[in-house]
PDB file of N, CA, C and O in Angstrom:
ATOM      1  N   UNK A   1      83.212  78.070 106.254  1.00  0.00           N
ATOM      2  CA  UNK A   1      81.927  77.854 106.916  1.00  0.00           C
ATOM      3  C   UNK A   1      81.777  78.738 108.165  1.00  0.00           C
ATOM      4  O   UNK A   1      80.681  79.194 108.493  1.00  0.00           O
ATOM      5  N   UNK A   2      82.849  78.954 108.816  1.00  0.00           N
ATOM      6  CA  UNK A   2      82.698  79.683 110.145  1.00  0.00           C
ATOM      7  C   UNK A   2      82.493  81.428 109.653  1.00  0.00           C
ATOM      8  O   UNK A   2      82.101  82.271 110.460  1.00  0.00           O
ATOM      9  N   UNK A   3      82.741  81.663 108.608  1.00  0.00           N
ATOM     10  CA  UNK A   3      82.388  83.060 108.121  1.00  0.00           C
ATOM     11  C   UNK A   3      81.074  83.512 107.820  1.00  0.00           C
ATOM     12  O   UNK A   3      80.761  84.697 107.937  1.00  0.00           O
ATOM     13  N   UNK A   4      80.100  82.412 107.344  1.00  0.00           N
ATOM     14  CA  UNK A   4      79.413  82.439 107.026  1.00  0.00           C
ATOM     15  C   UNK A   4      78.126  82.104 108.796  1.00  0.00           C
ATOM     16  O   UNK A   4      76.898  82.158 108.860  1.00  0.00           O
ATOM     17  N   UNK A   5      78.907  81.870 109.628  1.00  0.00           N
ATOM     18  CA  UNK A   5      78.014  81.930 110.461  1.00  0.00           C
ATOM     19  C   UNK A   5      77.644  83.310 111.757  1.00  0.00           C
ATOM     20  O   UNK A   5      77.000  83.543 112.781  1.00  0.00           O
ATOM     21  N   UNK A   6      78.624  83.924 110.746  1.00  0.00           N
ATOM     22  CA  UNK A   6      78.958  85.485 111.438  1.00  0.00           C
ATOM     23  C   UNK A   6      77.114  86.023 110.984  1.00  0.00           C
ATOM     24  O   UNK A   6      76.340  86.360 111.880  1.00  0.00           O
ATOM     25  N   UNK A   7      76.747  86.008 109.693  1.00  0.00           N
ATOM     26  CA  UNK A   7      76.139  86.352 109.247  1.00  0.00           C
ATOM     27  C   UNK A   7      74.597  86.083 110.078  1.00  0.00           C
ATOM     28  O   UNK A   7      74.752  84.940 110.509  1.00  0.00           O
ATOM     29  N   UNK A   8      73.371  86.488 110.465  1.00  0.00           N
ATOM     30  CA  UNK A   8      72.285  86.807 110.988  1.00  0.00           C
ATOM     31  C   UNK A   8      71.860  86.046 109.268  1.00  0.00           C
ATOM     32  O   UNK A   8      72.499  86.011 108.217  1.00  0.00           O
ATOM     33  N   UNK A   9      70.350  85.464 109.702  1.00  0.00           N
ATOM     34  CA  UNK A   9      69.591  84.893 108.643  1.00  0.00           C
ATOM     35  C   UNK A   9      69.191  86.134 107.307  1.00  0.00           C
ATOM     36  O   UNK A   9      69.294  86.119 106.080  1.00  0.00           O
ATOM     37  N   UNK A  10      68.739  87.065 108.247  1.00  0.00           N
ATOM     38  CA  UNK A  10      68.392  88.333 107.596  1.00  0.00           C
ATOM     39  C   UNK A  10      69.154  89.089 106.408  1.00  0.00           C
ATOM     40  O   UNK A  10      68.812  89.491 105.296  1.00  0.00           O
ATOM     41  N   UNK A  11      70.790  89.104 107.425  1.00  0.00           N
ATOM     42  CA  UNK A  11      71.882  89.618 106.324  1.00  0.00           C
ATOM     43  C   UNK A  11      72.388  89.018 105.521  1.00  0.00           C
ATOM     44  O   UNK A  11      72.907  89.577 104.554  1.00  0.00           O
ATOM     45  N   UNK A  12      72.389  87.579 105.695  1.00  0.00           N
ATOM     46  CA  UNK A  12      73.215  86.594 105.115  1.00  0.00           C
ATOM     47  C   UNK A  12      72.105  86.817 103.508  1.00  0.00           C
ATOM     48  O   UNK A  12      72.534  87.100 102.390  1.00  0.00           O
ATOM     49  N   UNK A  13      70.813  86.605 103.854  1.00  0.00           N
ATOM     50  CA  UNK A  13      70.043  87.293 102.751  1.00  0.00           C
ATOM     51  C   UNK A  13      70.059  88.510 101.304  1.00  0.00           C
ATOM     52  O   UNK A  13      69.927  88.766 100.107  1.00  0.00           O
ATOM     53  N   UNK A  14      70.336  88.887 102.647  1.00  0.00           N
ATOM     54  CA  UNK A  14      70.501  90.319 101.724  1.00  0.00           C
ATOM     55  C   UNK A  14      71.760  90.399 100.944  1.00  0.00           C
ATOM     56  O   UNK A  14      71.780  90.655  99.740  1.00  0.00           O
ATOM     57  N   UNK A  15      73.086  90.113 101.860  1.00  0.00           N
ATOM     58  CA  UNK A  15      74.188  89.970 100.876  1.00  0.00           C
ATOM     59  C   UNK A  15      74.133  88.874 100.173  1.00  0.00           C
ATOM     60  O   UNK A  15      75.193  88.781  99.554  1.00  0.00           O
ATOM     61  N   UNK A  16      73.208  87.700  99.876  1.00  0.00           N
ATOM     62  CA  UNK A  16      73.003  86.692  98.967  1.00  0.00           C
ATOM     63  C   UNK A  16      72.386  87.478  97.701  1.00  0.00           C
ATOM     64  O   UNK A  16      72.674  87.088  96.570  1.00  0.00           O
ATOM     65  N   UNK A  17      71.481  88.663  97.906  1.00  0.00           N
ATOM     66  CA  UNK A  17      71.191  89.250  97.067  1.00  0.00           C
ATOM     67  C   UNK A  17      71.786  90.208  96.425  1.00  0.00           C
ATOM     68  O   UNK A  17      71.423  90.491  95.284  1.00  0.00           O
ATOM     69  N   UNK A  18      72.639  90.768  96.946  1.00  0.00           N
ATOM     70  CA  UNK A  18      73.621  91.741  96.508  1.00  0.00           C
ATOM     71  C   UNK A  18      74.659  91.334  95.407  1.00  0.00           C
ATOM     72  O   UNK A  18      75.057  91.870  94.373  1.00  0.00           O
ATOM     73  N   UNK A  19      74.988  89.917  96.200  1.00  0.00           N
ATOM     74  CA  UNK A  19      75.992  89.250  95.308  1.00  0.00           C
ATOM     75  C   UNK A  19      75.531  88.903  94.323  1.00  0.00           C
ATOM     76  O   UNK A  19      76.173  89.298  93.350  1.00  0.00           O
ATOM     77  N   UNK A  20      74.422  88.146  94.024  1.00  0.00           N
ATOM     78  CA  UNK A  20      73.107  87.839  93.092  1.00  0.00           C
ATOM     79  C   UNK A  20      73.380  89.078  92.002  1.00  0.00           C
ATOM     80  O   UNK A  20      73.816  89.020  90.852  1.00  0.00           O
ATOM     81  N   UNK A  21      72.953  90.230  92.815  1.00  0.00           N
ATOM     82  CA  UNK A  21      72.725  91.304  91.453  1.00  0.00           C
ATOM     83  C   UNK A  21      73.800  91.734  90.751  1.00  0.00           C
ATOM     84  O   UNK A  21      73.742  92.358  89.692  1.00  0.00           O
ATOM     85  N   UNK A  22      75.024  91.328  91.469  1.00  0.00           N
ATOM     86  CA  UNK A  22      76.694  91.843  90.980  1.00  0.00           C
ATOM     87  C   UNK A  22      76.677  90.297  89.883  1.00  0.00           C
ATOM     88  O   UNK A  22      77.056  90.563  88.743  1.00  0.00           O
ATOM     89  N   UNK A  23      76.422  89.294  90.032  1.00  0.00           N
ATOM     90  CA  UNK A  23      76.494  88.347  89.162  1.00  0.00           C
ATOM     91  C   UNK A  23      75.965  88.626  88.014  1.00  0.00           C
ATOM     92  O   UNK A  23      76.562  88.581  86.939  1.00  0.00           O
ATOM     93  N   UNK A  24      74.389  89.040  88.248  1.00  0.00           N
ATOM     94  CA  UNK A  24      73.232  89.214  87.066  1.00  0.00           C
ATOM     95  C   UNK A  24      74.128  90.261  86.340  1.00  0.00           C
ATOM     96  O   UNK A  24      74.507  90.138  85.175  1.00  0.00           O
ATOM     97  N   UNK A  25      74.390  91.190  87.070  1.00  0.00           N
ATOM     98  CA  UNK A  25      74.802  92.361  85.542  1.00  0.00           C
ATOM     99  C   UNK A  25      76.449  91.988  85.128  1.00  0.00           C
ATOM    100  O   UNK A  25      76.756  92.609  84.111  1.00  0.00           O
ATOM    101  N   UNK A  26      77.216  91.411  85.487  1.00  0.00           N
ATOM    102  CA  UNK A  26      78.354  90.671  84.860  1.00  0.00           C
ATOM    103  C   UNK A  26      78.263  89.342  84.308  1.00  0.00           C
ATOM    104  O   UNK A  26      79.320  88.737  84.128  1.00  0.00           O
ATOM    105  N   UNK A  27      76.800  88.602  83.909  1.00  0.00           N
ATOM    106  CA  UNK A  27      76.578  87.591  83.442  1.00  0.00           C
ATOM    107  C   UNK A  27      77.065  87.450  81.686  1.00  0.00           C
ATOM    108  O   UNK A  27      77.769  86.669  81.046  1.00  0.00           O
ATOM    109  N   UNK A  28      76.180  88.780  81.347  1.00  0.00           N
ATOM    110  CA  UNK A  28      76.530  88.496  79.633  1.00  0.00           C
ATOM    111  C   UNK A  28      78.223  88.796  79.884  1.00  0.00           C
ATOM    112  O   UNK A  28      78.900  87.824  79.547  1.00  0.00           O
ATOM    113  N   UNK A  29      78.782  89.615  80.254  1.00  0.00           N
ATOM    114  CA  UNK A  29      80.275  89.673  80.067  1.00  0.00           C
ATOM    115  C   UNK A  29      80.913  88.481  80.012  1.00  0.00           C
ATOM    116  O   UNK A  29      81.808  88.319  79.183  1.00  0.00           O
ATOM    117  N   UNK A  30      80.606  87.643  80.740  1.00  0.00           N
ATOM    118  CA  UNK A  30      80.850  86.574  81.060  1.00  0.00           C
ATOM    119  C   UNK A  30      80.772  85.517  80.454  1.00  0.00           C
ATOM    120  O   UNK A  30      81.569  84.586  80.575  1.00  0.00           O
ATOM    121  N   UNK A  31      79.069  85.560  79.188  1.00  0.00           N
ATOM    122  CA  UNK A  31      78.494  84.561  78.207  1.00  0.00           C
ATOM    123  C   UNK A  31      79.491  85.282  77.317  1.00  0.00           C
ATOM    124  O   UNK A  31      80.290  84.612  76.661  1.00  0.00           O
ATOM    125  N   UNK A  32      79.493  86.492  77.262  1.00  0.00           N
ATOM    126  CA  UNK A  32      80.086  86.787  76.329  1.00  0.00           C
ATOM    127  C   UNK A  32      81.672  85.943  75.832  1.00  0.00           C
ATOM    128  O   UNK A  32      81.929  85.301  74.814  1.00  0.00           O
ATOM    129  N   UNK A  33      82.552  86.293  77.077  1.00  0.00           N
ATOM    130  CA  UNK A  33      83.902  86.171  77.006  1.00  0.00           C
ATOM    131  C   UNK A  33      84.000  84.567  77.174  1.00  0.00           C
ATOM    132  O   UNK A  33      85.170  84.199  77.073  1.00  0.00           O
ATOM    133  N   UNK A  34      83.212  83.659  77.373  1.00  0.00           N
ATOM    134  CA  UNK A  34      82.836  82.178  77.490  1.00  0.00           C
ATOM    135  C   UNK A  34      82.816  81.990  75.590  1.00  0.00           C
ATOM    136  O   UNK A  34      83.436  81.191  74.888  1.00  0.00           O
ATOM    137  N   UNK A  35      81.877  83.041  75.222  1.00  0.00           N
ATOM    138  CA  UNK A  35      81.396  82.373  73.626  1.00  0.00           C
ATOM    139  C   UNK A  35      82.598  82.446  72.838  1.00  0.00           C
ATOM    140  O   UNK A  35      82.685  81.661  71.894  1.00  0.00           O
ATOM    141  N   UNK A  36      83.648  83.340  73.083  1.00  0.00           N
ATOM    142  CA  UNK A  36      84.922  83.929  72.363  1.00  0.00           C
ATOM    143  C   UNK A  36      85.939  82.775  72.567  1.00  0.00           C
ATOM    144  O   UNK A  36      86.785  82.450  71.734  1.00  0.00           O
ATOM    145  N   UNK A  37      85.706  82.059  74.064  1.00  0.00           N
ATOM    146  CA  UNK A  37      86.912  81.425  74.196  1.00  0.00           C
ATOM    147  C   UNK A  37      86.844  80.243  73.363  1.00  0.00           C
ATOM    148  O   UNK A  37      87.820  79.745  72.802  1.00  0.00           O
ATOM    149  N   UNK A  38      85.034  79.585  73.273  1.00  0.00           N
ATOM    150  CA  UNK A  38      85.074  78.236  72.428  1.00  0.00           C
ATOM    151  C   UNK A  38      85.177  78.633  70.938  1.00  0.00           C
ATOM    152  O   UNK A  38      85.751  77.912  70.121  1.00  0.00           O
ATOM    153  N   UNK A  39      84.566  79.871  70.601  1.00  0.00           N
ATOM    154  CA  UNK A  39      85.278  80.170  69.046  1.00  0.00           C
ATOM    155  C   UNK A  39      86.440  80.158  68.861  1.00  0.00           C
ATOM    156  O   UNK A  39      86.630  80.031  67.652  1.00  0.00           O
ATOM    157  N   UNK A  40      87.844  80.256  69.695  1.00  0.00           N
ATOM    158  CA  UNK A  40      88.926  80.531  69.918  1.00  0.00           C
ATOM    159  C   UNK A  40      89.143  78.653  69.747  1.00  0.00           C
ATOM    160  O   UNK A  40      89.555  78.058  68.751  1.00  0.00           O
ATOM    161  N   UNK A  41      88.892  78.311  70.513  1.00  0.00           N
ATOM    162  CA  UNK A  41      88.732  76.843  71.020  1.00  0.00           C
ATOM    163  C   UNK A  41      88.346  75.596  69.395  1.00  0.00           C
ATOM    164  O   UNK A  41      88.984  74.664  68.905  1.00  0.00           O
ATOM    165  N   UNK A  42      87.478  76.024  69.169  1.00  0.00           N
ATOM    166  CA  UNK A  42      87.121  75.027  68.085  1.00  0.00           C
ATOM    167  C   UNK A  42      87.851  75.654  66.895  1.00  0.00           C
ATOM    168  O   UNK A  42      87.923  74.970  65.874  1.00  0.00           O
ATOM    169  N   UNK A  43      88.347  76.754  66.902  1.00  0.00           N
ATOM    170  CA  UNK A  43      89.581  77.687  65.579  1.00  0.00           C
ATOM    171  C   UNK A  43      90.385  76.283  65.827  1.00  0.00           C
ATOM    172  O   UNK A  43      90.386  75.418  64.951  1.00  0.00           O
ATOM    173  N   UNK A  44      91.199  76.073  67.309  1.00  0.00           N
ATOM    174  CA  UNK A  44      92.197  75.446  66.953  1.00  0.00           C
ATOM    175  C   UNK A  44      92.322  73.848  67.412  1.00  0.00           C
ATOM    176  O   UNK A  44      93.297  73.140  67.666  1.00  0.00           O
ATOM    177  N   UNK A  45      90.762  73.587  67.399  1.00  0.00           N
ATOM    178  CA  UNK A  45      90.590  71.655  67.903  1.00  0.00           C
ATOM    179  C   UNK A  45      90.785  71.187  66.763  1.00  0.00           C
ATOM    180  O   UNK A  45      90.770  69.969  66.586  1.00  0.00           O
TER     181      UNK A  45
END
């Protein structure tokens, strides 16, 4: 919490958005490697 109060309203923004857009484009990787693990998953339930 105290890291986060380093941050100005403004920047804290902007790197909310930054991080945002690093999420958005590693999302499908992510659905992706999620959909593999429950195919993996229900192979061996």
């Amino acid at each position: 919490m105290m890291f986060m109060s380093i941050f100005t309203p403004e920047l804290d923004t902007v790197f909310n958005k930054i991080l945002l857009n690093c999420l958005m484009e590693r999302t499908t990787e992510y659905a992706n490697f999620a959909s593999d693990l429950f195919g993996i998953a229900k192979k061996y339930a």
